[in-house]
N, C-alpha and C positions, 0 to 999 in steps of 0.2 A: 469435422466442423466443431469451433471453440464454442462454446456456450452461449455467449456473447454474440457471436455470429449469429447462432439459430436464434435467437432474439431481439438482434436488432431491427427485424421487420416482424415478416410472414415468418411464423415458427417452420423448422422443416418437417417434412414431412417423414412419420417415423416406419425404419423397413422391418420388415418381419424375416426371423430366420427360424430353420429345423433345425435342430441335432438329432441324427438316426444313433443310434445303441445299439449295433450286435454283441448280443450276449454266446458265449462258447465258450466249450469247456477244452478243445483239444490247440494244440501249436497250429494241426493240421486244419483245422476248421478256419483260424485265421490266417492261414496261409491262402486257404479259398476266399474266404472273403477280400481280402486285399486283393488279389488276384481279377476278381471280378470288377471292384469298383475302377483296379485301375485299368484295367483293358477293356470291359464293358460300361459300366454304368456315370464313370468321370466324361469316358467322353460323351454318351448321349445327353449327362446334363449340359453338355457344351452344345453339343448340337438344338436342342430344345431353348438357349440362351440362358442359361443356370453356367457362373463363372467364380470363380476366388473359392473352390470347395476345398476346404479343411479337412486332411482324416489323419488321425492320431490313434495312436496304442500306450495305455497308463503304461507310466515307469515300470519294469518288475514283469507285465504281463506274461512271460513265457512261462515265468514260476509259478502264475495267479492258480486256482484250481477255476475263479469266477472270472472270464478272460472277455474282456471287452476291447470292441473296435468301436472310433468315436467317426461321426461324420457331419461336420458343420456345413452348411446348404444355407447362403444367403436366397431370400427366395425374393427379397423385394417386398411385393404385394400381396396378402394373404387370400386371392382369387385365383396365384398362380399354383397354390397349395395343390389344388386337384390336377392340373394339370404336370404336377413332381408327381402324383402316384401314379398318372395315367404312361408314366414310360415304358415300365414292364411291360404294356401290354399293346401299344400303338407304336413301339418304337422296333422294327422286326431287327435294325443291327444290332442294336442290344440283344436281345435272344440268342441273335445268330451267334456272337462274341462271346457271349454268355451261355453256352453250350452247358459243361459240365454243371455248371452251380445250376442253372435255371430248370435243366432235364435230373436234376438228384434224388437219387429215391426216398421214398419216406422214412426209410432207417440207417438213412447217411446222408441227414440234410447237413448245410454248410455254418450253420448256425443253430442255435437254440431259440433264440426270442429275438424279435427286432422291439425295442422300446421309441417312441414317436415323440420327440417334446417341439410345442411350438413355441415362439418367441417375439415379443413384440419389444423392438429398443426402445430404451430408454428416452425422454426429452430433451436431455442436454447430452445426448449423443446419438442422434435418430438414426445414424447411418455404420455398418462394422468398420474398419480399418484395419489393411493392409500392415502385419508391423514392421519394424526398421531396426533388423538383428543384424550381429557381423559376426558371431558365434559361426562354429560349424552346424549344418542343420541336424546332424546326428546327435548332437551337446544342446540344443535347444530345446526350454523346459515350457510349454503352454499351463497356466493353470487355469484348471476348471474349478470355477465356486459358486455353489447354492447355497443361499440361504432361505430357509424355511420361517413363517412367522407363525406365531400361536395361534391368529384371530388375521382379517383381512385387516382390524385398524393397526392393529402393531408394524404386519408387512407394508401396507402404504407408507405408513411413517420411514421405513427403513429404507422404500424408494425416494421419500421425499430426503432421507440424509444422503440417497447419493446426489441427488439431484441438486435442488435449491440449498442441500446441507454443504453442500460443496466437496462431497467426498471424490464425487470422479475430479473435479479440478486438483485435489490435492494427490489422485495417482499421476494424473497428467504430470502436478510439477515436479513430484518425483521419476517422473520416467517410465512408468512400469507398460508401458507399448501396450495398449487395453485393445485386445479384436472387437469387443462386445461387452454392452450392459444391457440387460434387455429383463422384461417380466414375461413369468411361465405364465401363457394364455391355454395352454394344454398341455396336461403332463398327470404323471401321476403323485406327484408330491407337492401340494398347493394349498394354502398361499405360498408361491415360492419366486425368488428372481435368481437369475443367473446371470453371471459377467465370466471373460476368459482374458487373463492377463498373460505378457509372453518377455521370456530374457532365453539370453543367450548360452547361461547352463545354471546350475543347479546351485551352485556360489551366490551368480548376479543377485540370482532369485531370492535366497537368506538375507542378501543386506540390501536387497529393495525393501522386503517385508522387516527389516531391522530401525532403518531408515522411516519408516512410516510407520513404526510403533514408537518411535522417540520424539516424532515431528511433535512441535506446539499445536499445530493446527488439531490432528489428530485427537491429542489429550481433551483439547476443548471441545472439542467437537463430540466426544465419545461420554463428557461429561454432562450432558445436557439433558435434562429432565423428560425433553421432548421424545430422547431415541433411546431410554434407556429400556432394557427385555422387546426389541424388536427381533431378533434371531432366536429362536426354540430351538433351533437345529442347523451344523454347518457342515457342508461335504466340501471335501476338494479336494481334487484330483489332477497329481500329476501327471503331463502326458507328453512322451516326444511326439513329431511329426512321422509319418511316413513318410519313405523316401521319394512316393510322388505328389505328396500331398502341394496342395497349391497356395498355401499360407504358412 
């Protein structure tokens, strides 16, 4: 939904999503985890009404020694929150499915840490979006970016430049297929917002971000007394899809 759109009445109503973290250190470990989400836990989110679930592995990962699996969970409403953790345990095909990961002993669990971040979208994009790739999905780059602010007024300021600053309109008119802009409502790194933009390989991706570092829009926008030292800290993380991933 255009900006405009959510505004020209009733604002929309904004959805909340999870990113799960499995943190591992072996191939083997994410070879379980994958394993699991896609035979077990993707479909009970389907069965439960949890749909468009995102899971990706950063570029590199095989080599990483810090090996993470990424798991994007539109959840909708933030009441449905308890009922995503209630699956483990009220959902018996999941377990059933989930034999080996679920019964793993204490010193060959399947993971090291699961990290929990919630997410509330943005105003002038209340809802994620499906993107609109023609890459192969093995060549397709998702990026993940947080930024961190020093103080809560610098981070607002930084949502008000994507927002009313018109930052998301100017990735729109470039292209960059945005899944999500959203603020961390829980996490461990806060004040922080997160947004996940997506191309078709790893080229696109260089002269999207080339293209938006030259725009006029950009320059002036970046120039403005209002947004200046709002990012203390910037992560971003490349990441393909998995091959069952459903974004």
């Amino acid at each position: 939904m255009s900006a405009s759109n959510a505004h020209a009445g009733k604002p929309a109503k904004r959805e909340f999503y999870e990113i799960k973290v499995y943190r591992l250190s072996t191939n083997e470990q994410v070879k379980k985890v994958d394993e699991f989400l896609q035979n077990a836990y993707l479909p009970a989110l389907h069965r439960a009404g949890f749909n468009k679930i995102g899971v990706f592995h950063p570029i590199g990962n095989d080599t990483m020694t810090d090996k993470k699996v990424y798991v994007f969970i539109p959840i909708g409403t933030l009441n449905k929150l308890s009922k995503l953790e209630d699956l483990l345990v009220k959902d018996p095909e999941l377990t059933k499915a989930a034999d080996a990961y679920w019964n793993a002993a204490h010193n060959a669990a399947p993971y090291n840490r699961i990290e929990s971040i919630v997410l509330k979208a943005f105003e002038f994009m209340p809802s994620f979006e499906e993107p609109i790739l023609t890459g192969n999905k093995t060549d397709r780059v998702y990026e993940l970016r947080s930024y961190e602010g020093a103080t809560e007024r610098l981070y607002r300021q930084k949502v008000h430049m994507f927002n009313q600053g018109q930052e998301i309109a100017l990735f729109k008119k470039l292209n960059f297929n945005a899944v999500f802009y959203s603020e961390v409502i829980a996490g461990c790194h806060m004040p922080n917002l997160m947004y996940m933009t997506s191309f078709n390989n790893i080229a696109d991706r260089n002269e999207h971000w080339k293209q938006f570092g030259d725009s006029p829009e950009w320059k002036k926008m970046s120039a403005l007394p209002e947004y200046q030292n709002t990012v203390s800290r910037n992560d971003t993380v490349l990441l393909n899809p998995a091959e069952f991933s459903e974004l």
